[in-house]
KEBAVEX-44429 format. One line per field, with one value per residue: residue number from 1; residue in three letters; x, y, z of N, C-alpha, C in turn. Coordinates in Angstrom, 1 decimal, decimal comma. Example, Ala and Ser with C-alpha at 12.3 -4.5 7.8 and 13.67 -1.06 7.14 Angstrom:
2
num: [1_2]
residu: [ALA_SER]
nu: [13,2_12,8]
nv: [-5,7_-2,2]
nw: [7,8_7,1]
cau: [12,3_13,7]
cav: [-4,5_-1,1]
caw: [7,8_7,1]
cu: [13,2_12,9]
cv: [-3,3_0,0]
cw: [7,8_7,9]
% end
This chain:
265
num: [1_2_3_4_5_6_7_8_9_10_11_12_13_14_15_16_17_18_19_20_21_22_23_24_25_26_27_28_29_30_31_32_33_34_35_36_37_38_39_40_41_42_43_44_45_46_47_48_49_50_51_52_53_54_55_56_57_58_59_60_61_62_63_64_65_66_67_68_69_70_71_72_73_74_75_76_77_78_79_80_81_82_83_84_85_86_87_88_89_90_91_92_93_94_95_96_97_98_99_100_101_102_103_104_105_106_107_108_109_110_111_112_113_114_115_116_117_118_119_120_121_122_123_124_125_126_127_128_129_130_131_132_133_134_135_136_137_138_139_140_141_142_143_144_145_146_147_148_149_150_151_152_153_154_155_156_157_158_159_160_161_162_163_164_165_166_167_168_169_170_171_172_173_174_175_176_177_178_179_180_181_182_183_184_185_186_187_188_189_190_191_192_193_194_195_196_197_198_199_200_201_202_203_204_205_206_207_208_209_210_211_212_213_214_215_216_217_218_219_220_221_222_223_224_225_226_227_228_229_230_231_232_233_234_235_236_237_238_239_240_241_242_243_244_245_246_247_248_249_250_251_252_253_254_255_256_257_258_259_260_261_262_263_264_265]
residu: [UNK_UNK_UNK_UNK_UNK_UNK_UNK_UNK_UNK_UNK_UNK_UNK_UNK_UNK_UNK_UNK_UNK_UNK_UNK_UNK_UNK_UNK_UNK_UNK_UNK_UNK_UNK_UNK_UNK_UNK_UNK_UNK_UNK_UNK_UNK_UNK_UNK_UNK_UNK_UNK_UNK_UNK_UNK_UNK_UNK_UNK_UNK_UNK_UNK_UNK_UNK_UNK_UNK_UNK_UNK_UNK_UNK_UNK_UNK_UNK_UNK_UNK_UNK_UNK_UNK_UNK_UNK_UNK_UNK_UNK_UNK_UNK_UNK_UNK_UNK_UNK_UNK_UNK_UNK_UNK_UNK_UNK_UNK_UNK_UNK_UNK_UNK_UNK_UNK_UNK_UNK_UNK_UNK_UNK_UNK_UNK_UNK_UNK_UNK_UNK_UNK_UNK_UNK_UNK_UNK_UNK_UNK_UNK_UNK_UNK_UNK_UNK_UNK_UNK_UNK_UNK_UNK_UNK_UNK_UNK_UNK_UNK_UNK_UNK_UNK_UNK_UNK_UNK_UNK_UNK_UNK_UNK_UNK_UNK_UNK_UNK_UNK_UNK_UNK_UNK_UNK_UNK_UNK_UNK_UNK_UNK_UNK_UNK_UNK_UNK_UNK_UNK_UNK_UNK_UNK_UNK_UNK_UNK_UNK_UNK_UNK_UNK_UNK_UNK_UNK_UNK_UNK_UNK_UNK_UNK_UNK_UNK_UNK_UNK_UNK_UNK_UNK_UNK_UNK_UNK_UNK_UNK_UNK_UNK_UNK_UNK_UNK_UNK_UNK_UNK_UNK_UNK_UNK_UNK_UNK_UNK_UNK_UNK_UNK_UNK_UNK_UNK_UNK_UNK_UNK_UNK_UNK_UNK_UNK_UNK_UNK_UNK_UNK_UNK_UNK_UNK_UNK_UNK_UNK_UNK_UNK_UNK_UNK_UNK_UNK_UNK_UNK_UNK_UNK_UNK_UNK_UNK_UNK_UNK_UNK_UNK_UNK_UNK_UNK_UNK_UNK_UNK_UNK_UNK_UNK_UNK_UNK_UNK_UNK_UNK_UNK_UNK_UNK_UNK_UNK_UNK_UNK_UNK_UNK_UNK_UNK_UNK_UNK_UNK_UNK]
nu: [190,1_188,7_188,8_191,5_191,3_189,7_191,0_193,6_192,4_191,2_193,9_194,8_193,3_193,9_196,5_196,6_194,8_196,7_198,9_199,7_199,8_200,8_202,0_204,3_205,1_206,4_208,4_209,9_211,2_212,6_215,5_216,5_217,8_216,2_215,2_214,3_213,8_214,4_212,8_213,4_210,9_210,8_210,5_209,1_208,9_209,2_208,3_209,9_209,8_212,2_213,6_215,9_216,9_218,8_220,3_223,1_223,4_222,7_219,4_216,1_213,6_210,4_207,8_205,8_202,6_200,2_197,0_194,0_193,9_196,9_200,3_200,9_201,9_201,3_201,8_204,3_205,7_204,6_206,2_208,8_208,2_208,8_210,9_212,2_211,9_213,6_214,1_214,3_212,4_210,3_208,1_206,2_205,4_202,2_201,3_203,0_204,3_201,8_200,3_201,1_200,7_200,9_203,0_203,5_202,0_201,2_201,2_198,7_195,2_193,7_193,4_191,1_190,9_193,6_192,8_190,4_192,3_193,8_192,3_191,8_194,1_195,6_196,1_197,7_200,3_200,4_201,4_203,7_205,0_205,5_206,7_209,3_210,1_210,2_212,6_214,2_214,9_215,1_217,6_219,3_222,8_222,5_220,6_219,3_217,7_215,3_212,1_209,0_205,3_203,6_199,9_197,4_194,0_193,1_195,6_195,7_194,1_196,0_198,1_197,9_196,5_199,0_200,6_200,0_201,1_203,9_206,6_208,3_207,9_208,5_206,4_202,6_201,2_197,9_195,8_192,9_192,1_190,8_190,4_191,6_189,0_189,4_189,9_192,4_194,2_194,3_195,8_198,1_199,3_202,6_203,7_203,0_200,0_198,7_196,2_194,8_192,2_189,7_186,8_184,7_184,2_182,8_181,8_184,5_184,9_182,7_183,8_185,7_185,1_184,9_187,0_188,7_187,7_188,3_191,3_191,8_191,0_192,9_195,0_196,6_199,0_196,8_196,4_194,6_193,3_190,7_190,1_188,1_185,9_187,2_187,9_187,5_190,8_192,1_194,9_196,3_194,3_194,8_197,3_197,1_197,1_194,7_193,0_190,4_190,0_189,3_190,6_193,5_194,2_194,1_195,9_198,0_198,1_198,1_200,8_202,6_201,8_202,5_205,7_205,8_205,5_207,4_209,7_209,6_210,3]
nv: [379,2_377,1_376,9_376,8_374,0_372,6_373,2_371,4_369,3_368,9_368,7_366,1_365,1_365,3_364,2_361,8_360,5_359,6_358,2_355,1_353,0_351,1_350,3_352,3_351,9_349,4_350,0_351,6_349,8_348,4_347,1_348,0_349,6_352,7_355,5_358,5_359,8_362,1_362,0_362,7_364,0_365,2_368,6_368,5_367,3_363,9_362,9_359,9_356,9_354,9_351,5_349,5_346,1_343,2_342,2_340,1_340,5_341,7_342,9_342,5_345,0_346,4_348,3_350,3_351,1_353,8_353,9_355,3_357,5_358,9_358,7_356,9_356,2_352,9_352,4_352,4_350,7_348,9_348,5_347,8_345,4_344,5_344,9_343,2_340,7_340,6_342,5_345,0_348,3_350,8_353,4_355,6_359,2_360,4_362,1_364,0_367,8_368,5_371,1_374,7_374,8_372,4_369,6_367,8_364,0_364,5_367,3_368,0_369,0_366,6_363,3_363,0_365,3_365,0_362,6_363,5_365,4_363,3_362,5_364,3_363,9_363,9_361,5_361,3_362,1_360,8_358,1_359,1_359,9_357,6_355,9_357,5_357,0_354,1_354,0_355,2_353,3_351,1_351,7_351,7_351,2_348,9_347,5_344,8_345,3_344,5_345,1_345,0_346,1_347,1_347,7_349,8_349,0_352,0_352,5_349,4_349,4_351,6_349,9_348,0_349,5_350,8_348,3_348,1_350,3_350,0_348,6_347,4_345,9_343,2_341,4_342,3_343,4_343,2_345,1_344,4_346,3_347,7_346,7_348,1_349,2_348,6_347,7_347,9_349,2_346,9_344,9_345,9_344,9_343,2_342,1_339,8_339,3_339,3_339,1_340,0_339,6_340,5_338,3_339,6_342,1_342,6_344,8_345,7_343,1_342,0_343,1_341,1_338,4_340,1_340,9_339,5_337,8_339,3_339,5_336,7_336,6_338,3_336,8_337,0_336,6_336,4_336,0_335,0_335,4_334,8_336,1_334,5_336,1_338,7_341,5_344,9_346,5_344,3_344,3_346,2_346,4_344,0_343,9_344,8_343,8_344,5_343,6_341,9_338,4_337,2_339,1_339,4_336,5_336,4_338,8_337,2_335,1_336,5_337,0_334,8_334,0_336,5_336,3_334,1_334,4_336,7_335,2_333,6_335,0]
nw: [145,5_144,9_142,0_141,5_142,5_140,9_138,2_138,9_138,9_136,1_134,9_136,1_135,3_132,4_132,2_132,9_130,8_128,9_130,1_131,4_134,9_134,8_132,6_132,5_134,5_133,6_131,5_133,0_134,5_132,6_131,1_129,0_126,0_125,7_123,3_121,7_118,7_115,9_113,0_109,8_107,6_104,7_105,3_107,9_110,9_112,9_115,6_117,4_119,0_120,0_120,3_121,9_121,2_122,9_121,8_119,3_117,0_114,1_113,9_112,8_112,1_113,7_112,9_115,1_114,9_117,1_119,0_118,2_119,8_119,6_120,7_123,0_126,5_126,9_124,3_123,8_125,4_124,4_122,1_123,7_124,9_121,9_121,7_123,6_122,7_120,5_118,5_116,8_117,6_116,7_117,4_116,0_116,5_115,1_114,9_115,0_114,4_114,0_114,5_114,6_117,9_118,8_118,7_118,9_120,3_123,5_123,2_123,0_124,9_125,8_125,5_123,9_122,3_121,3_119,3_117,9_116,4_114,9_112,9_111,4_109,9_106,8_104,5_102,5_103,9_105,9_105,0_104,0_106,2_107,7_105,1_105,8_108,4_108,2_106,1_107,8_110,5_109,1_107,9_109,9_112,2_113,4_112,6_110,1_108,1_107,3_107,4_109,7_109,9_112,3_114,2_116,1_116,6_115,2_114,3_113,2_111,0_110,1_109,3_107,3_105,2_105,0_104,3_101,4_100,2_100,3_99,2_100,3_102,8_105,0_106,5_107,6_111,1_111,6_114,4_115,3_112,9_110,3_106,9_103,5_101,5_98,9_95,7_93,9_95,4_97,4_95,2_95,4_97,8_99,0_100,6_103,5_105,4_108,6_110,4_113,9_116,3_118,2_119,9_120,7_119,1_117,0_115,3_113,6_112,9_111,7_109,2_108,1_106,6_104,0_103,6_103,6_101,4_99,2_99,6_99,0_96,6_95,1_94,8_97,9_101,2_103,6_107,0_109,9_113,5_115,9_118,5_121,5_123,5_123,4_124,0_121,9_121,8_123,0_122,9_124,8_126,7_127,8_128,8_131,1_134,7_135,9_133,9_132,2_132,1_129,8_128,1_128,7_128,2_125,6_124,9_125,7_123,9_121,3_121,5_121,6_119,1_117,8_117,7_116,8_114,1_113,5_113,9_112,1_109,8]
cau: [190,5_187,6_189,4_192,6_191,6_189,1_192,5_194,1_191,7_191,4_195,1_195,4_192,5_194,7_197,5_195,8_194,6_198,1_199,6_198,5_201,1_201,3_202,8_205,5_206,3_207,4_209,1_210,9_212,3_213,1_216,7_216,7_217,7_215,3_215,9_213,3_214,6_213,9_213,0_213,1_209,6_211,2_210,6_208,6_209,7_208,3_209,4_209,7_210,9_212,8_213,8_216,9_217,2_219,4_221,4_224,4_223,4_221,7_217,8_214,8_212,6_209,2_207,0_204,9_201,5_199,7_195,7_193,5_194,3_198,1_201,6_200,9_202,2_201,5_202,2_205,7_205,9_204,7_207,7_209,9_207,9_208,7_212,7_212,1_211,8_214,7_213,4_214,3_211,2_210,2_206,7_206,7_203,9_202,1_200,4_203,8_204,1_200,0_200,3_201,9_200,7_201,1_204,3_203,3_200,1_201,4_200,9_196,8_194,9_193,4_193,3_189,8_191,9_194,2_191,7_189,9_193,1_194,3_191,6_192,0_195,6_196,1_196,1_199,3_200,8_201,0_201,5_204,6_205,4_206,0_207,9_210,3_210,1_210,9_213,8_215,2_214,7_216,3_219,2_220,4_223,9_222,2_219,7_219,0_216,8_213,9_211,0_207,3_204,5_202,3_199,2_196,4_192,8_193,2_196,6_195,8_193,7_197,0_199,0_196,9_197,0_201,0_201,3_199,6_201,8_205,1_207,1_209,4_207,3_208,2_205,0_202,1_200,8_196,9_195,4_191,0_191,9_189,8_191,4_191,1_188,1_189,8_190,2_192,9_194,8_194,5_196,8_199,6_200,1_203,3_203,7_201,8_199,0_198,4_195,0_194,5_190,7_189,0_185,5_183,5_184,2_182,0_181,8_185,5_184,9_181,9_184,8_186,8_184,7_184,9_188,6_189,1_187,4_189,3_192,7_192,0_190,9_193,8_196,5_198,1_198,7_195,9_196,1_194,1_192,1_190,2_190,3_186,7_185,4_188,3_187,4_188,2_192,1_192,8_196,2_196,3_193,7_195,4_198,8_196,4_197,2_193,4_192,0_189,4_190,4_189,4_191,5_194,9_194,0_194,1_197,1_199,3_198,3_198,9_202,2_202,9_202,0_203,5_206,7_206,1_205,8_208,7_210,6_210,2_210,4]
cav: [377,9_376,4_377,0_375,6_372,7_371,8_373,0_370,5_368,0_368,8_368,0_365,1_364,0_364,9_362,8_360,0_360,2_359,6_357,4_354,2_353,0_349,5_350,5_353,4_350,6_348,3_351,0_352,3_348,5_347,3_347,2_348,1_351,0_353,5_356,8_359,4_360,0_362,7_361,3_363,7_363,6_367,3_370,0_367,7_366,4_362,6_362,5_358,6_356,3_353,4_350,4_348,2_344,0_343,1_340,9_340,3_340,4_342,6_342,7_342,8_345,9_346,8_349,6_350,0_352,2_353,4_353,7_356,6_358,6_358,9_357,7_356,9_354,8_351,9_351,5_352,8_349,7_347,9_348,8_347,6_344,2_343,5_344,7_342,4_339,5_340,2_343,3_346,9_348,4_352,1_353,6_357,3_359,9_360,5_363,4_365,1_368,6_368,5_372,6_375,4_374,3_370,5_369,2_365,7_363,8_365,2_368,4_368,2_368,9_365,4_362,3_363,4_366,3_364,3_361,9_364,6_366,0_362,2_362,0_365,4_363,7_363,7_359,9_361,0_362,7_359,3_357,3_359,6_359,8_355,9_355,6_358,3_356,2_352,7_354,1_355,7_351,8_350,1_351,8_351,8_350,5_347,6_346,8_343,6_345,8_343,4_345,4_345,0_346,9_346,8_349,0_348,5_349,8_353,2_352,4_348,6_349,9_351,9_348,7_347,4_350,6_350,6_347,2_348,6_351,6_349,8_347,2_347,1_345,0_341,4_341,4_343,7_343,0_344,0_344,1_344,9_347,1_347,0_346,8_349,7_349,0_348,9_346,6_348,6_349,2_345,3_344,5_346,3_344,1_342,5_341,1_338,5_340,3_338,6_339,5_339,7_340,1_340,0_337,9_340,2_343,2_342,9_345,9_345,3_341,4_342,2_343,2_340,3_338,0_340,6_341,6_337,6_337,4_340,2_339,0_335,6_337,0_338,8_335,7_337,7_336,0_336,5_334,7_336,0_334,6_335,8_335,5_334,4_336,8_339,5_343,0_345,6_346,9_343,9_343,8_347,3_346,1_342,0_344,0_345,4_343,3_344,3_343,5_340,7_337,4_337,2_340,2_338,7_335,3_336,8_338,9_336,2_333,6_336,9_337,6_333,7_334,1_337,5_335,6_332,4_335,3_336,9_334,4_332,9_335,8]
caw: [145,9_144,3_140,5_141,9_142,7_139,5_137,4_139,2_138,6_135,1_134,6_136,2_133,9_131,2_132,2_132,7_128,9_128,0_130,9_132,2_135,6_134,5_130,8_132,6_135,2_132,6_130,8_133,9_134,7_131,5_130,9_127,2_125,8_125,0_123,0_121,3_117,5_115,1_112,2_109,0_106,4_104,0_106,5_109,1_112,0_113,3_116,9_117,4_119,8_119,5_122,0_121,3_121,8_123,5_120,9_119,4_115,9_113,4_113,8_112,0_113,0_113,9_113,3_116,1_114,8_118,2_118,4_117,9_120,5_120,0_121,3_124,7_127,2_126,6_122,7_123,8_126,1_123,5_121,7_124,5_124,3_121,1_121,9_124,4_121,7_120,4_117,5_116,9_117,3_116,5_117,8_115,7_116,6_113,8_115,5_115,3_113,9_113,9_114,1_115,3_118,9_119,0_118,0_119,3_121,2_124,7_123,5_123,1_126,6_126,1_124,4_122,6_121,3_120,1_118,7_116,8_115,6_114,3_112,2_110,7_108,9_105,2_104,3_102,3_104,9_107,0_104,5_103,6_107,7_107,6_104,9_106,5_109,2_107,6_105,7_109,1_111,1_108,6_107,7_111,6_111,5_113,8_111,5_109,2_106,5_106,9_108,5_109,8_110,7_112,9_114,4_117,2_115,9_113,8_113,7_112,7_109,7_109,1_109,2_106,9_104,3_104,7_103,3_100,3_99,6_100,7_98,8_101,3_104,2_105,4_107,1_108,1_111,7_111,9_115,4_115,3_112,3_108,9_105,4_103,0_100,6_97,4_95,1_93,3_97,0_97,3_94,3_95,6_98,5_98,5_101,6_103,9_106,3_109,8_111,3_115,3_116,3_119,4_119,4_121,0_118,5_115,8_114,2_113,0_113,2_110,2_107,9_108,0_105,4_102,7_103,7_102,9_99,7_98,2_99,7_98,3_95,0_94,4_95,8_98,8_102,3_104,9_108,0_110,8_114,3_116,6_120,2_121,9_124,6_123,8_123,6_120,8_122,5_124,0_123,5_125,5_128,2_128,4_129,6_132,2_135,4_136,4_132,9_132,6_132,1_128,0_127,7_129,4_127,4_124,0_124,6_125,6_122,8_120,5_121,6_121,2_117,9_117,2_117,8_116,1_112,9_113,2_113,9_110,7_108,1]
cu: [189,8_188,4_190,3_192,2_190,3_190,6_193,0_193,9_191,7_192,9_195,8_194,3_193,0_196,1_197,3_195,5_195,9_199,1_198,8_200,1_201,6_202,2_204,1_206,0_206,9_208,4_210,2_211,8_212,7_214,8_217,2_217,2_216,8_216,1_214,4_214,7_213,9_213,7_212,4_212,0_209,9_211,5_209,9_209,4_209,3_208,4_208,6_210,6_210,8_213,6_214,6_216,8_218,6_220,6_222,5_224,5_222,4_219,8_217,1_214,0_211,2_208,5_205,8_203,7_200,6_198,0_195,7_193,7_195,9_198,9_201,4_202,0_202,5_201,8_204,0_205,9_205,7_205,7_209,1_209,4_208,7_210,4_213,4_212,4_212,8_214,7_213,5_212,9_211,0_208,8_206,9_204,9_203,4_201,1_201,8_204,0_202,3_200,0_201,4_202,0_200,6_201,9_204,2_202,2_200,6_200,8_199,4_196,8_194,5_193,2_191,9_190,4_193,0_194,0_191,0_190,9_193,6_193,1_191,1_193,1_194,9_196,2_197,1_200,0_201,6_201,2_203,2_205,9_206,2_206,7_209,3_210,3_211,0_211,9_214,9_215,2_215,9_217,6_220,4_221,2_223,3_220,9_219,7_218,8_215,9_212,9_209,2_206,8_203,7_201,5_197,8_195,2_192,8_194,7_196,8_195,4_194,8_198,0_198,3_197,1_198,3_201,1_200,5_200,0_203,4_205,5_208,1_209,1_207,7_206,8_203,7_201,2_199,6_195,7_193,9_191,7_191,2_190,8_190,9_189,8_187,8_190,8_192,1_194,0_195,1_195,5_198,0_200,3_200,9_203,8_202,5_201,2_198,9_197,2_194,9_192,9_190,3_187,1_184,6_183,8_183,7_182,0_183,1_185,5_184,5_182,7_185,8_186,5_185,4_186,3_189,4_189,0_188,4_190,6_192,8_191,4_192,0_195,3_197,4_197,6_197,6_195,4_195,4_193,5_191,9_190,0_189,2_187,1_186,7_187,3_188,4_189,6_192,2_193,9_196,9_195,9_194,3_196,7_198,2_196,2_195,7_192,5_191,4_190,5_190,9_190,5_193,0_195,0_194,7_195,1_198,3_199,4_198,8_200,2_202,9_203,1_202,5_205,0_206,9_206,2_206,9_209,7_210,9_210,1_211,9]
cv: [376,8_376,1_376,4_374,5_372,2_372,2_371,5_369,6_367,8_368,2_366,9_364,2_364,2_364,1_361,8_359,2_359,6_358,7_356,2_353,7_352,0_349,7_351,1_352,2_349,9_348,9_351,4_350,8_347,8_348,2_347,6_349,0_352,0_354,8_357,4_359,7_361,3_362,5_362,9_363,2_365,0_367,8_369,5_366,9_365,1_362,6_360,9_358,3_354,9_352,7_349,6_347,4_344,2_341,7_341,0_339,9_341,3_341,8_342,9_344,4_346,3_347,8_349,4_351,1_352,8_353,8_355,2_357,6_359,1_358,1_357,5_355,9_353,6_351,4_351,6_351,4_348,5_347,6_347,9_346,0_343,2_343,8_343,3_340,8_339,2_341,3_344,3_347,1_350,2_352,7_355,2_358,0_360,6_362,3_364,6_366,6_368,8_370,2_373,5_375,0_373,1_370,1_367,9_365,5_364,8_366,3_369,1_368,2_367,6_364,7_362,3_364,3_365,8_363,0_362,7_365,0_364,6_361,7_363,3_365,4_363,5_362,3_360,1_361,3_361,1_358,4_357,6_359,3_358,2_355,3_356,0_357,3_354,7_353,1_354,0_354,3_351,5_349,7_352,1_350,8_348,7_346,6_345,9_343,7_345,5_344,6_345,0_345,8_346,7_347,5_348,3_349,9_350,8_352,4_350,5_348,8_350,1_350,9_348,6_348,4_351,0_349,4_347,7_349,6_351,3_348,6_346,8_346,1_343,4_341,1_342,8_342,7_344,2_343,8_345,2_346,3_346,4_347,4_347,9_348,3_349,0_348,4_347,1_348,1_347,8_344,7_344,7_345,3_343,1_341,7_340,4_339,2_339,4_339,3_339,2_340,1_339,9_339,2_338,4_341,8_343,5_344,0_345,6_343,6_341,2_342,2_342,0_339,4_338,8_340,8_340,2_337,5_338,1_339,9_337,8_336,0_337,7_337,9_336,4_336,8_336,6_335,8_336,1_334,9_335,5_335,1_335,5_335,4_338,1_340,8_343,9_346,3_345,7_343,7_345,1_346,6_344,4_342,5_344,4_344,3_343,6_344,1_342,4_339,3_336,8_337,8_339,3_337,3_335,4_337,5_338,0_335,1_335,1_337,0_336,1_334,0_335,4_337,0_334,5_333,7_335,9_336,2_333,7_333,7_336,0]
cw: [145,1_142,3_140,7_141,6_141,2_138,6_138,1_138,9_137,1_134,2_135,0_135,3_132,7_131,2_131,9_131,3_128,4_128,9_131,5_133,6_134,9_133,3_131,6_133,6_134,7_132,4_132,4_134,4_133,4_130,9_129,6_127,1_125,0_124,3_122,6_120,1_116,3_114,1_110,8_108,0_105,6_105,6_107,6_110,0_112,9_114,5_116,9_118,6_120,1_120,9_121,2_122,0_122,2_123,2_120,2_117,9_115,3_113,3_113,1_112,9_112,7_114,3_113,8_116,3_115,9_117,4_118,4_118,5_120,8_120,3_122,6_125,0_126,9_125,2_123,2_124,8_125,7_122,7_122,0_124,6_123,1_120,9_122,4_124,0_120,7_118,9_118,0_116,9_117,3_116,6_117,1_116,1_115,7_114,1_115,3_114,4_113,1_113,4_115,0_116,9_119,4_118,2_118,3_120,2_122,6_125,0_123,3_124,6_126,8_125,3_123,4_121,7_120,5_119,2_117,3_115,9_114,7_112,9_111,1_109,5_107,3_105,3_104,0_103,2_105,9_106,5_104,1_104,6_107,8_106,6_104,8_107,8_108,7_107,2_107,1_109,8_110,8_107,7_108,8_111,5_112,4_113,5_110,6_107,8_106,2_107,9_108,6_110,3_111,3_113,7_115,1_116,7_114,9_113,2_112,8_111,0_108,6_108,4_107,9_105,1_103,7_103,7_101,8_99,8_99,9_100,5_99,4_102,8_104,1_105,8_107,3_109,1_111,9_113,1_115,5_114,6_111,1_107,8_104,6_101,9_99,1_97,0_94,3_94,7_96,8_96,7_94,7_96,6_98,2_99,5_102,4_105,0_107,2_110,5_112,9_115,9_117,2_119,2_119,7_120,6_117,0_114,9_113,5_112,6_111,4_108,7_107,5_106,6_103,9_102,5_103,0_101,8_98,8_98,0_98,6_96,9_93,7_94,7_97,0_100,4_103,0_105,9_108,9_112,3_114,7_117,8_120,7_123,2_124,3_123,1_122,2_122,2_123,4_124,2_124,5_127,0_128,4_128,9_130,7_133,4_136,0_134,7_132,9_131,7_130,2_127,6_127,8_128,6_126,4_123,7_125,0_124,3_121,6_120,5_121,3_119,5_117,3_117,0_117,3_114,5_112,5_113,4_112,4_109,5_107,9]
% end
């Protein structure tokens, strides 16, 4: 009885890693339509999932990079956010076909496992993954052709790395990620970078100066702020109806400005 019930407990601590309610409540009332899409990379398979607006004209779309530990919940609600705004949006799990026994984050016992394993990727590998990805977006017959990306901590970095290997970006949205470190990298960018930063995340914060000089050394857009008192994930923890006050501040004025951005590319 005693094994039972720690099993038990162990698996609802692996849930948890990977669900939050407030994200699946959104997700379960929002009128959109959702799907899960296979997206082909050769012999690889992306699993992604995509959220349509609710408009009556060809969209722009947005790739939606999640953080370190996977596709969870709430990036996938993020997703539905930014449908919500009137934007294809496509969240792919970059974790997919990891190995013979993990075909996507779900399938780790816990978001450390699938943390560890996300940081075990090929740089080309995800660099390859996304623009199997981009192609598939925005050649949907409800598509525009214009896309952005965008990515919250690891996956901001990735944001951040994409617009550097992809001449195909309107934008690249980077939220408490750091820029690659190379001047080389640098040059390629061809679209306009947007920074989102919280003020009490220093360690990523540190990087922003140098991330500036370079930008402006080589002429490429770099806008950025930073939100006072916001934590590193606050646009995760400001959807959080119990998150602190900074948090919920800093994700509403971003999502203001997420939408003053796309609106005008």
């Amino acid at each position: 009885m005693k094994n039972l019930l720690t099993l038990v407990i162990l698996l609802l601590i692996s849930n948890n890693a990977y669900s939050q309610d407030y994200s699946l409540d959104q997700l379960e009332k929002s009128p959109r339509h959702h799907e899960w899409v296979e997206v082909k990379d050769g012999d690889r398979t992306i699993h992604s999932f995509v959220v349509y607006p609710e408009v009556s004209h060809n969209a722009l779309a947005v790739i939606v990079i999640h953080e370190n530990r996977g596709l969870s919940d709430w990036v996938r609600s993020f997703a539905d956010q930014v449908a919500a705004a009137g934007y294809i949006a496509i969240a792919p799990d970059l974790l997919s076909d990891f190995d013979q026994n993990h075909s996507r984050t779900t399938d780790f016992i816990n978001s450390d496992a699938a943390r560890d394993a996300l940081y075990q990727l090929d740089p080309d590998r995800i660099t390859k993954d996304l623009i199997a990805v981009q192609n598939y977006i925005t050649t949907l017959p409800s598509a525009d052709g214009r896309v952005v990306v965008s990515g919250f901590c690891w996956g901001g970095s990735q944001s951040f790395r994409f617009a550097t290997n992809s001449e195909q970006l309107s934008a690249a949205l980077v939220f408490y990620g750091s820029a690659p470190n190379d001047d080389e990298a640098i040059q390629q960018i061809s679209a306009p970078v947007y920074g989102f930063y919280g003020g009490s995340d220093q360690r990523i914060n540190a990087t922003i100066p140098e991330t500036a000089e370079m930008m402006n050394e080589y002429s490429k857009t770099y806008n950025y702020e930073i939100y006072d008192g916001a934590g590193h994930g606050y646009m995760r923890s400001g959807d959080d109806p119990a998150g602190s006050v900074e948090n919920i501040t800093a994700r509403n004025q971003s999502w203001e400005r997420i939408k003053d951005i796309l609106s005008e590319i």
